[in-house]
C-alpha positions as a Markdown table, in Angstrom:
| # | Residue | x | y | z |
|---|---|---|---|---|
| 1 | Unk | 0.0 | 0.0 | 0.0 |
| 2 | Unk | 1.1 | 3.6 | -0.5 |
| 3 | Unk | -0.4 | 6.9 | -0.7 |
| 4 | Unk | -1.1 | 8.9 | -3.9 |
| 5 | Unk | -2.0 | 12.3 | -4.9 |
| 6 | Unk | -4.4 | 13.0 | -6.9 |
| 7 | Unk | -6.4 | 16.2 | -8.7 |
| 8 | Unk | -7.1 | 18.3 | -6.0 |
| 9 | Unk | -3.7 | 18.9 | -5.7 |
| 10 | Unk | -3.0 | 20.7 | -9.2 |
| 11 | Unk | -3.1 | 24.6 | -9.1 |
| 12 | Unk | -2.6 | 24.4 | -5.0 |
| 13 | Unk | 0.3 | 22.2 | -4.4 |
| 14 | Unk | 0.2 | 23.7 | -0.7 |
| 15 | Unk | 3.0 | 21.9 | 0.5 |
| 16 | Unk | 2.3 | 20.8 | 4.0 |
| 17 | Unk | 2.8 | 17.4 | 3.3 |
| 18 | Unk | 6.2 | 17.4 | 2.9 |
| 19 | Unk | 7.2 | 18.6 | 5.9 |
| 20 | Unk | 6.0 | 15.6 | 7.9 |
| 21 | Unk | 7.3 | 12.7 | 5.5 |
| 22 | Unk | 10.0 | 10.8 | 6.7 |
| 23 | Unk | 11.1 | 9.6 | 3.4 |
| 24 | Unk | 11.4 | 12.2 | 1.4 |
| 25 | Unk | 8.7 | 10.3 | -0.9 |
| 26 | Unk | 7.6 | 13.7 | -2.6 |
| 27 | Unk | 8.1 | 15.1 | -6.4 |
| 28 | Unk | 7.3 | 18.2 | -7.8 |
| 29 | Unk | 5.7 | 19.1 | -11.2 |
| 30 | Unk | 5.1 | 22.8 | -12.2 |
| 31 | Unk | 2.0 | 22.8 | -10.6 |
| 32 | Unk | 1.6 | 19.7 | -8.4 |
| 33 | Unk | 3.1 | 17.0 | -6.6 |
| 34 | Unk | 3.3 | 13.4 | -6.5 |
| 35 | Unk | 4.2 | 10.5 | -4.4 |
| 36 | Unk | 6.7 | 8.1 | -5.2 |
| 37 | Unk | 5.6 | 4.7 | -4.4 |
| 38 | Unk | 8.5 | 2.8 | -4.3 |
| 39 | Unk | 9.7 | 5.3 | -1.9 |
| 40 | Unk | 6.8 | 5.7 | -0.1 |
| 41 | Unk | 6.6 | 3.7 | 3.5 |
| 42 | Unk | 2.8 | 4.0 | 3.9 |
| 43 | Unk | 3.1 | 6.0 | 7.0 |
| 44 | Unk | -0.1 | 8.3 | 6.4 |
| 45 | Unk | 1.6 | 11.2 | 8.2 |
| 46 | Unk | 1.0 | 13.2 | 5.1 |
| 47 | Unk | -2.6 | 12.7 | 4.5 |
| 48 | Unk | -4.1 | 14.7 | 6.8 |
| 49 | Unk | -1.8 | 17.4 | 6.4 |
| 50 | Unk | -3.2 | 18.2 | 3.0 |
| 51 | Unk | -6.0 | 21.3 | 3.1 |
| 52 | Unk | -7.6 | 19.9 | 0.2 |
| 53 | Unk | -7.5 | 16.2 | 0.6 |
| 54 | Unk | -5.5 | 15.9 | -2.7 |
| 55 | Unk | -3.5 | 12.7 | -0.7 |
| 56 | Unk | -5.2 | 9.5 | -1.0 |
| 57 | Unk | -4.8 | 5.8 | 0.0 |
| 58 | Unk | -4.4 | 3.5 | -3.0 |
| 59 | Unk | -6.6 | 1.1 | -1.6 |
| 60 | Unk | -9.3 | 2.9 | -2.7 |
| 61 | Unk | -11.3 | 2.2 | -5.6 |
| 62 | Unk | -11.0 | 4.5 | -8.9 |
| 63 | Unk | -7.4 | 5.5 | -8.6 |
| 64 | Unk | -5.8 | 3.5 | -11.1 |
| 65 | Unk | -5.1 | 7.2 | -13.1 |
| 66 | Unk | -3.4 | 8.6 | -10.1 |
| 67 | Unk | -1.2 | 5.6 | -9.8 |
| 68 | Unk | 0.2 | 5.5 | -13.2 |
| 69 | Unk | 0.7 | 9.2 | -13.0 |
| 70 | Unk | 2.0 | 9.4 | -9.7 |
| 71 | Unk | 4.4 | 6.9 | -10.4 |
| 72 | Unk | 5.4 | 7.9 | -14.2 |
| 73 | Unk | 6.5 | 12.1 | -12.9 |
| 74 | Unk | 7.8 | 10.6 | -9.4 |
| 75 | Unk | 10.6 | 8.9 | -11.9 |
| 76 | Unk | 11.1 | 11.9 | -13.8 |
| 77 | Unk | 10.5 | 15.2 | -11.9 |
| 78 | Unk | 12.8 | 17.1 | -8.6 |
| 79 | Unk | 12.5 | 15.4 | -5.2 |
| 80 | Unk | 11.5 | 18.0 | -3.0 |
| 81 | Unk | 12.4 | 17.5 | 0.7 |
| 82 | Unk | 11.4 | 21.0 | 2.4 |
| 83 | Unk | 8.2 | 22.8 | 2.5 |
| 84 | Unk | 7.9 | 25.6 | -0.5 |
| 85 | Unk | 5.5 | 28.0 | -0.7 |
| 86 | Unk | 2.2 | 27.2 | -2.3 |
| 87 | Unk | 1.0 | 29.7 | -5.5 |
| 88 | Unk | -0.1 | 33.1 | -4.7 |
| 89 | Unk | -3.6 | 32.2 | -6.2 |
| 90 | Unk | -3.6 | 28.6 | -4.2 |
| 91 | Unk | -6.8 | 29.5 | -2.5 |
| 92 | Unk | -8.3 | 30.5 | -5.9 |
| 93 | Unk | -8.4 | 27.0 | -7.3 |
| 94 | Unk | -9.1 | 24.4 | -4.4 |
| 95 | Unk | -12.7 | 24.0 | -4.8 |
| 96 | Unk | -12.8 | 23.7 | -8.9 |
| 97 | Unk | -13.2 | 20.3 | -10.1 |
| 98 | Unk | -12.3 | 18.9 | -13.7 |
| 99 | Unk | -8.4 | 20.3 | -13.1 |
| 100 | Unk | -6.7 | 17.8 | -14.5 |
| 101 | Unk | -7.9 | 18.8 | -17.9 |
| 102 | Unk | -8.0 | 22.2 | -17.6 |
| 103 | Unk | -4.1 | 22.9 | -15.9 |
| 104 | Unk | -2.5 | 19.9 | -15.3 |
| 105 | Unk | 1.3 | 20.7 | -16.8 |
| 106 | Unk | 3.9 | 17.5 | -17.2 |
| 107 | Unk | 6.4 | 20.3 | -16.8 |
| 108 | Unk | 9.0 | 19.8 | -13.9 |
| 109 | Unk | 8.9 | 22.2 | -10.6 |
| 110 | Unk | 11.5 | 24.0 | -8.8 |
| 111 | Unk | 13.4 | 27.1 | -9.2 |
């Protein structure tokens, strides 16, 4: 088992997971972040730390999207190990659904 991120994470990418994982488990795209999960120990210290409950278990159903993708950019984008700061316009975006679609960027993050 591991734990994934998934849409609501796009455009917001607050950050506050990091902080608390153990593993340094976390990549960052231009506008999101994902989970590695071979890395990833299955702790759950970072799923509640998310304000938008973008971090999910992959136990449940309907994720099979966020796996793939999770694991495909955790191979190829930064590890991130300390907390950044989100987007200005965060707060904006946390509540709009269909994001993927709409902003999602393959693009790597960092400076």
């Amino acid at each position: 088992m591991t734990f994934l991120i998934t849409e609501a994470c796009i455009k917001c990418k607050y950050m506050d997971c990091i902080s608390v994982c153990p593993v340094d488990c976390f990549y960052e795209g231009e506008n999101m972040l994902v989970i590695s999960p071979d890395g990833c120990i299955d702790c759950g210290l970072c799923e509640p730390e998310c304000p938008v409950e973008a971090i999910k278990s992959d136990t449940e159903s309907g994720l099979e999207k966020w796996r793939e993708l999770n694991a495909a950019y955790a191979a190829i984008w930064p590890n991130i190990r300390a907390k950044g700061e989100p987007p200005a316009n965060a707060d904006q975006f946390k509540d709009e659904e269909g994001k993927f679609d709409k902003y999602f960027s393959k693009a790597p993050g960092g400076p």
